[in-house]
C-alpha atoms as one frame of an Amber mdcrd trajectory, in Angstrom:
protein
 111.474 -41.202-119.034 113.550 -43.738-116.999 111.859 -46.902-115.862 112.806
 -45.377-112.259 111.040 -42.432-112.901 108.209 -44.327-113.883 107.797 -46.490
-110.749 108.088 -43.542-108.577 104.889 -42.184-110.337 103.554 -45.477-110.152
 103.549 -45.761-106.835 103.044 -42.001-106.355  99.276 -42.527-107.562  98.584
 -45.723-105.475  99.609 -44.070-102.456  97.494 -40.709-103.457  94.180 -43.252
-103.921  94.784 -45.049-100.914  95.233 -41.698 -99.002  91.862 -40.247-100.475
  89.936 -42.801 -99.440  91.569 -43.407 -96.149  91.167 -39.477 -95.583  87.748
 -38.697 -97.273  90.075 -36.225 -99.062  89.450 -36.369-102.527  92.726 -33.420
-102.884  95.372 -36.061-102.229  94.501 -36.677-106.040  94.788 -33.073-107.665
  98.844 -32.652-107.989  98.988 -36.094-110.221  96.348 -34.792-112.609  97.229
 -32.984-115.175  94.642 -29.854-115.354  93.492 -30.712-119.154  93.548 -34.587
-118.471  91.503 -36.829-120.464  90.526 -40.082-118.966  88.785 -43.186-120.792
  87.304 -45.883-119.246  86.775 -49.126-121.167  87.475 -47.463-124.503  84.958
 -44.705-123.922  85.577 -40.901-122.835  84.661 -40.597-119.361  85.574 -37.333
-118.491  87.702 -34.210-119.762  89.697 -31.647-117.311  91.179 -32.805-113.567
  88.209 -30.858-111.647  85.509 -32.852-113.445  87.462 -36.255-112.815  87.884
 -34.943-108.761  83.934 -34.191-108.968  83.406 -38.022-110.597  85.581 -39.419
-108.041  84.943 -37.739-104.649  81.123 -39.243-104.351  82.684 -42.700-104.312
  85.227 -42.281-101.346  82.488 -43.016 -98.526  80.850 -45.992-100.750  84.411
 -48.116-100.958  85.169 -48.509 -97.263  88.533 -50.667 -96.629  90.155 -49.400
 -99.583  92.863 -51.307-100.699  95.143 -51.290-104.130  98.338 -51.805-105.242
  99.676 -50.625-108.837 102.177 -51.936-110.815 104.165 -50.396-113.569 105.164
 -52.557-116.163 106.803 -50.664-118.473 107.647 -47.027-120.109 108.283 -45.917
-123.718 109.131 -42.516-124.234 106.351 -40.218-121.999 104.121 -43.242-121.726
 103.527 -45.428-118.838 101.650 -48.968-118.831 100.353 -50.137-115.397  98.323
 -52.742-114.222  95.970 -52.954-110.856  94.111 -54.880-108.344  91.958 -52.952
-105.737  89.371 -54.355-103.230  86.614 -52.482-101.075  83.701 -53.097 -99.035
  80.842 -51.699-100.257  77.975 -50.039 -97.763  75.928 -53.095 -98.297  79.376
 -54.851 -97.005  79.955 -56.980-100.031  83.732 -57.071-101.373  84.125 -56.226
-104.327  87.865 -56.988-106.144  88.726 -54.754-109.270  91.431 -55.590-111.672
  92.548 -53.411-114.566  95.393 -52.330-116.565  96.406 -48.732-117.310  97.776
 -46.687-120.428  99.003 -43.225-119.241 100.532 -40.684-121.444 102.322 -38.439
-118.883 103.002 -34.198-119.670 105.104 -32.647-117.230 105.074 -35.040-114.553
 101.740 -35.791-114.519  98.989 -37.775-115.723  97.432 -36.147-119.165  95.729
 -39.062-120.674  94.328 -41.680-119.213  93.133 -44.997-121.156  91.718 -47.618
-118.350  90.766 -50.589-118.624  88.513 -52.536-115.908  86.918 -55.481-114.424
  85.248 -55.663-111.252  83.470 -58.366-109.342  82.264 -59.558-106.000  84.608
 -61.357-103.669  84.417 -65.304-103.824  82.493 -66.344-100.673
């Protein structure tokens, strides 16, 4: 895959995020996933198959209000992707909260068929 190619997805799946949470949509998501998709989070398995990742996700687009993220890609190598991320959102207690992370994808097909994410998140600095 061309580094071109790669930004393009890149950016492809910030804009889908920002969408779903801006629309309480959680199907902005689905085309990027690949329907057998593995995703880990922090070195564990999180979840197995695009439906079950939707079905972790959507119960978390009303409790990040203000959604904000930007993605970066910072390299490719062959079908693989590496991307890192900030995020912020307000919570329903209305703290910020900042999340930082980077990303390991292993694309099939144009999309997004494993998944290894690393993250940190913490409150906002008063």
């Amino acid at each position: 895959m061309k580094l071109e190619t790669a930004i393009k997805i890149t950016k492809g799946f910030e804009e889908a995020y920002v969408a779903a949470h801006a629309n309480q949509d959680i199907e902005f998501l689905r085309d990027g996933f690949h329907p057998d998709v593995e995703i880990f989070l922090n070195g564990r398995p999180l979840v197995e198959g695009r439906d079950a990742y939707l079905a972790y996700w959507e119960p978390m687009l009303p409790t990040m209000r203000d959604f904000a993220l930007t993605k970066t890609c910072r390299g490719v190598d062959g079908n693989q992707i590496t991307v890192t991320y900030e995020c912020s959102f307000t919570t329903p207690d209305g703290d910020t909260r900042l999340g930082y992370g980077i990303e390991l994808w292993d694309m099939e097909d144009g999309q997004l068929r494993r998944w290894k994410h690393f993250a940190a998140e913490v409150d906002q600095p008063s």
